[in-house]
N, C-alpha and C positions, 0 to 999 in steps of 0.2 A: 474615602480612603486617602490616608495623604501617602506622602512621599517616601516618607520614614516606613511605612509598613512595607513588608515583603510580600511580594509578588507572589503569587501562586506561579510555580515553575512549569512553563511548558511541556505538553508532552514530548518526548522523544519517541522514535520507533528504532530507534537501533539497538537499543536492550533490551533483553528478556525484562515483562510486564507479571508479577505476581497479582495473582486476583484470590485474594480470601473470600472464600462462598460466604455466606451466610447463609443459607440452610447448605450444611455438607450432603453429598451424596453417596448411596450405598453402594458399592459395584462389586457381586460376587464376597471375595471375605475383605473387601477393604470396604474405607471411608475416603472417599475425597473428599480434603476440606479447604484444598488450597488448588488453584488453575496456573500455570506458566506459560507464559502465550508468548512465543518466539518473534523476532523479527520476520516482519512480511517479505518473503522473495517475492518476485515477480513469476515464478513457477507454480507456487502456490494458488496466487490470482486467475491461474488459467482454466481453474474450478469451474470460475465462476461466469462461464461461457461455452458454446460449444467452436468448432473449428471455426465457424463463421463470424462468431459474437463482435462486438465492437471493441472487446477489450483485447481480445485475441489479437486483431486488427489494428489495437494500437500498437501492443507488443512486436507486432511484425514493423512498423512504422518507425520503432523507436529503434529495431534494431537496425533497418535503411538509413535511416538521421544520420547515427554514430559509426555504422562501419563495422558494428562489431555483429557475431553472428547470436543469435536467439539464443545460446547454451551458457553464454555470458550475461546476457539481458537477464536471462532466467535467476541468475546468480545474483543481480543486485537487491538488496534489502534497504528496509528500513525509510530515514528522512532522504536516501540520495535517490530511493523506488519514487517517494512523491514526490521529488524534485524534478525527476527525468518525466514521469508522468503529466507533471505538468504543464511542462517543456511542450513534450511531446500532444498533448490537450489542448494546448494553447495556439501551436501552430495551426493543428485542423483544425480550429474554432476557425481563427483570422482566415481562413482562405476560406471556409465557408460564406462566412462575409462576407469577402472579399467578390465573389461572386454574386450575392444579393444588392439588388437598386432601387433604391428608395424611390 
């Protein structure tokens, strides 16, 4: 590819993502043929653990970091959710390390 071609554009996570099925789906008297999947809160992710989980756990972490309380934390979406996550990943990585001797 040279220079002159156009880049395939990154995704974003802060706008709504239309997903066209390809096989649509029946549900009751409708057809779903298209999906619109929202920006990710941080509320939302909380599915995907129970109280104890490690994500839960970072969520409480990222809310100690910033100062700000969990009902804020819960409210961010999107690329600033994976930026603060990362943040927030990257610290506890390093001091896990940080603790490990070669």
């Amino acid at each position: 590819m040279t220079d002159d071609e156009a880049q395939p554009a990154k995704p974003t996570y802060n706008e709504p993502i239309t997903l066209t099925l390809r096989k649509p789906v029946k549900f009751g008297d409708r057809t779903v043929t298209q999906l619109t999947i929202r920006p990710v809160k941080a509320k939302y992710m909380r599915v995907l653990g129970g109280p104890n989980s490690a994500l839960e756990q970072t969520l409480q972490m990222a809310s100690k970091l910033t100062g700000e309380p969990s009902q804020v934390i819960d409210e961010i979406e999107g690329d600033d959710l994976r930026e603060l996550m990362g943040h927030v990943n990257g610290f506890l990585f390093a001091i896990q390390g940080a603790g490990e001797k070669s």
